[in-house]
Wavefront OBJ file of the C-alpha trace (Angstrom):
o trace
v -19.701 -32.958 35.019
v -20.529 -29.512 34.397
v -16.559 -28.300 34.665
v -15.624 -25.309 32.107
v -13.621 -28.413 30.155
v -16.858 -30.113 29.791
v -18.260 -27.074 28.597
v -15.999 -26.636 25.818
v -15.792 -30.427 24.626
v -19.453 -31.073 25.075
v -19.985 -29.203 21.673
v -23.305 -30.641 19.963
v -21.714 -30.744 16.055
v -18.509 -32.296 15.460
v -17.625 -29.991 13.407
v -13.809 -29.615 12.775
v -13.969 -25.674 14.020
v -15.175 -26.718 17.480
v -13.074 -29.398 17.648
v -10.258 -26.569 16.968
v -11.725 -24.079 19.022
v -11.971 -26.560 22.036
v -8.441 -27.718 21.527
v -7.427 -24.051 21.334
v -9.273 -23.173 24.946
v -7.100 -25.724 26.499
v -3.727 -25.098 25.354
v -4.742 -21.378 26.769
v -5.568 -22.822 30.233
v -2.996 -26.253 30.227
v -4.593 -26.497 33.620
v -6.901 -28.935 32.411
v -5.596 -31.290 30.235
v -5.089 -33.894 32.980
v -9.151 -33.337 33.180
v -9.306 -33.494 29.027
v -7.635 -36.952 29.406
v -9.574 -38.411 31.704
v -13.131 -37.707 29.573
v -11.128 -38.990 27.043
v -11.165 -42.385 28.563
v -14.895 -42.197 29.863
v -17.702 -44.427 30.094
v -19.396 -42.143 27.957
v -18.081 -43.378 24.519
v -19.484 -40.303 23.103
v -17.861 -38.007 25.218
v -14.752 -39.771 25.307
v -14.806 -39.735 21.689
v -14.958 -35.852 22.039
v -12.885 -35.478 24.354
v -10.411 -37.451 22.202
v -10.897 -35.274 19.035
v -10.049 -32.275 21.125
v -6.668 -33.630 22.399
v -5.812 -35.183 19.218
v -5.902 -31.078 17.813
v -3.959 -30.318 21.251
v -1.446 -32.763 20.545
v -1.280 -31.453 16.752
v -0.049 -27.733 17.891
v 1.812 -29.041 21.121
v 2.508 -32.455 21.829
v 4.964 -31.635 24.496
v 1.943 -30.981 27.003
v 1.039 -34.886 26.561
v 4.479 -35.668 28.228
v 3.734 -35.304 31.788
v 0.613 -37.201 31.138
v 2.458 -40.490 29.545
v 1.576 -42.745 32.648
v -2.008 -42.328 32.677
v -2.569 -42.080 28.696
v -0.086 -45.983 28.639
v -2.254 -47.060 31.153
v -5.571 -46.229 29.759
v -4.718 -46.722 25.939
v -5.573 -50.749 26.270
v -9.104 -49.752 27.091
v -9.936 -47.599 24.184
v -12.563 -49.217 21.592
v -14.382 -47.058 20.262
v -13.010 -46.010 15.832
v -12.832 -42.366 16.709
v -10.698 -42.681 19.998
v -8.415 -45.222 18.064
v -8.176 -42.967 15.297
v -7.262 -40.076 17.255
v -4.823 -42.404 20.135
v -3.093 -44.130 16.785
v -2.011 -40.379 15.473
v -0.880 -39.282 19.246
v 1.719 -42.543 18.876
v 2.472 -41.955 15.582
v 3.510 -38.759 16.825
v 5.509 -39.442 19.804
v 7.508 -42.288 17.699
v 8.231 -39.441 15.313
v 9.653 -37.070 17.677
v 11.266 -39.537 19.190
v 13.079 -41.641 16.914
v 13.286 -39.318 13.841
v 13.572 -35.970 15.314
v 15.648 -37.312 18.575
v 13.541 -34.281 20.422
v 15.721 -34.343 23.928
v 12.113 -34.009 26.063
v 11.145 -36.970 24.618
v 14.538 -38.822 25.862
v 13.871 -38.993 29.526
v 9.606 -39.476 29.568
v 8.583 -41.696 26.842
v 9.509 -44.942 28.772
v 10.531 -48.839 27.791
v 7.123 -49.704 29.625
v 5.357 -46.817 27.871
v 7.164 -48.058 24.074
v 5.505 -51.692 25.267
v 2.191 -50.560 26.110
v 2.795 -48.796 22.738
v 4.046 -51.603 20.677
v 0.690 -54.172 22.223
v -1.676 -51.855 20.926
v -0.584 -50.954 17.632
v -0.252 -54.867 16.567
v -3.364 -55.126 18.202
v -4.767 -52.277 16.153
v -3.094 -53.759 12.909
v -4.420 -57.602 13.245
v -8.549 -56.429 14.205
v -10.666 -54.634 12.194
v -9.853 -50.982 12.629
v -10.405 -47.810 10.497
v -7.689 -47.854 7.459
v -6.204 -44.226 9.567
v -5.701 -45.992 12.954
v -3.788 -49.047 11.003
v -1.879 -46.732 8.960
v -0.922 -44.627 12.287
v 0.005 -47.914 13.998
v 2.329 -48.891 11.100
v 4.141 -45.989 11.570
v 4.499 -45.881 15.031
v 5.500 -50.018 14.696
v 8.051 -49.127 11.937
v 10.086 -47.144 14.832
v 9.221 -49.052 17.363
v 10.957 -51.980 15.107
v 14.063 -49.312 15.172
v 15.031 -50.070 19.143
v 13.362 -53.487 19.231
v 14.490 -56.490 16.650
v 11.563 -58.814 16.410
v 8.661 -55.636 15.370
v 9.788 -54.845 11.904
v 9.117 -59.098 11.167
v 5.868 -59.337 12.669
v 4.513 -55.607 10.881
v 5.934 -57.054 7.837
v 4.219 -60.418 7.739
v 0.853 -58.151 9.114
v 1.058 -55.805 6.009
v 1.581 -58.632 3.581
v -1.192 -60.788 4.877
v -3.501 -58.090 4.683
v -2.460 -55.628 1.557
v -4.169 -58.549 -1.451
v -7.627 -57.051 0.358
v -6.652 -53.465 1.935
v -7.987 -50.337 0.979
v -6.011 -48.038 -1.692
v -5.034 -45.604 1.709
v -3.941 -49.172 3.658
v -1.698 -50.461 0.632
v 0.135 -46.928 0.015
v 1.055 -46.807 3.580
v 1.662 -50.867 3.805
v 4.088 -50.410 0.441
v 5.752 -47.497 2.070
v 6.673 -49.078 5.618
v 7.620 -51.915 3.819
v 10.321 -50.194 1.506
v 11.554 -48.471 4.892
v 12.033 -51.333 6.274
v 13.977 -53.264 3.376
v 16.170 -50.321 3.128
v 16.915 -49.948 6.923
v 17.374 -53.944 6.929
v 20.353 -53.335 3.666
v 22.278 -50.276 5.636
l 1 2 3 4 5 6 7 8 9 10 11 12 13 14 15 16 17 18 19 20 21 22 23 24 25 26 27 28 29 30 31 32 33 34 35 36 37 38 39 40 41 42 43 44 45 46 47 48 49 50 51 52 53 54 55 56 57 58 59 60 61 62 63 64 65 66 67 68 69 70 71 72 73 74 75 76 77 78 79 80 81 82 83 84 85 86 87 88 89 90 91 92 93 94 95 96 97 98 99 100 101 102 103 104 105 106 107 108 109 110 111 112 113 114 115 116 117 118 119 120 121 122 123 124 125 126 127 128 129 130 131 132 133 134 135 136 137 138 139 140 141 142 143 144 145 146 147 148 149 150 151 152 153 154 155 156 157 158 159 160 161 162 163 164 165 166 167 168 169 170 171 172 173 174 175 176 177 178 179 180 181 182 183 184 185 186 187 188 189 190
């Protein structure tokens, strides 16, 4: 492992500016982001947690690079543990629901797939009902809520979830748990 990737990711601080300026070398040289997500479902926790950080900033400025990728990322997502991949894996859906459902981007219309919004759907309950980081359960909630758009039986089950659990949640947990709640009240009145 001593690519020009693993250079760049390997940083020794986790500092938010190398996690930028890492995230910045590869959407200059795209070449290797099918490299990126591979470390990003390594052995290596630690280095997959890097790795992870970085694409989570790629994804920020371009998500349309993931696309291609979709297959691998669905198939590895089930594997992912570790609170910082989570974190970072829970915003990439939360994303891709977004500019999917809300902003109806056409290059999301033909490569973010039924088995992909499944995948999608397993680990974001799975994420919501096990003790995960308050960001990765709010991501997931999100990502559920328009899930629960295309697919009738998600916006019951995230509902019961966010009740059960907002008595003990965190202040971040019930603002987002209140708020998916009222969108999904009003979209059940229309």
């Amino acid at each position: 492992m001593n690519s020009e990737l693993f250079q760049h990711i390997n940083y020794e601080k986790a500092y938010r500016k190398n996690r930028l300026k890492a995230a910045h070398w590869v959407l200059e040289h795209p070449e290797n982001l099918e490299e990126l997500l591979q470390f990003c479902f390594h052995d290596d926790t630690k280095l997959a947690t890097k790795a992870t950080w970085v694409l989570e900033f790629v994804c920020r400025e371009d998500l349309i690079c993931i696309l291609p990728y979709l297959d691998f990322f669905f198939e590895n997502l089930p594997d992912a543990k570790s609170d910082g991949q989570l974190r970072s894996f829970a915003l990439i859906c939360e994303l891709l629901t977004i500019g999917y459902y809300e902003k109806a981007f056409e290059t999301y219309q033909n490569v973010f797939l039924p088995r992909h919004k499944e995948i999608m759907t397993e680990c974001c309950f799975d994420w919501m009902i096990t003790n995960q980081k308050v960001a990765c359960q709010a991501r997931a909630m999100t990502a559920l809520y328009y899930l629960g758009t295309e697919t009738d039986w998600i916006h019951p089950e995230l509902a019961t979830i966010i009740q059960q659990n907002l008595p003990q949640g965190s202040a971040g947990y019930k603002s987002r748990g209140k708020k998916t709640l009222e969108l999904i009240v009003e979209l059940k009145n229309k």
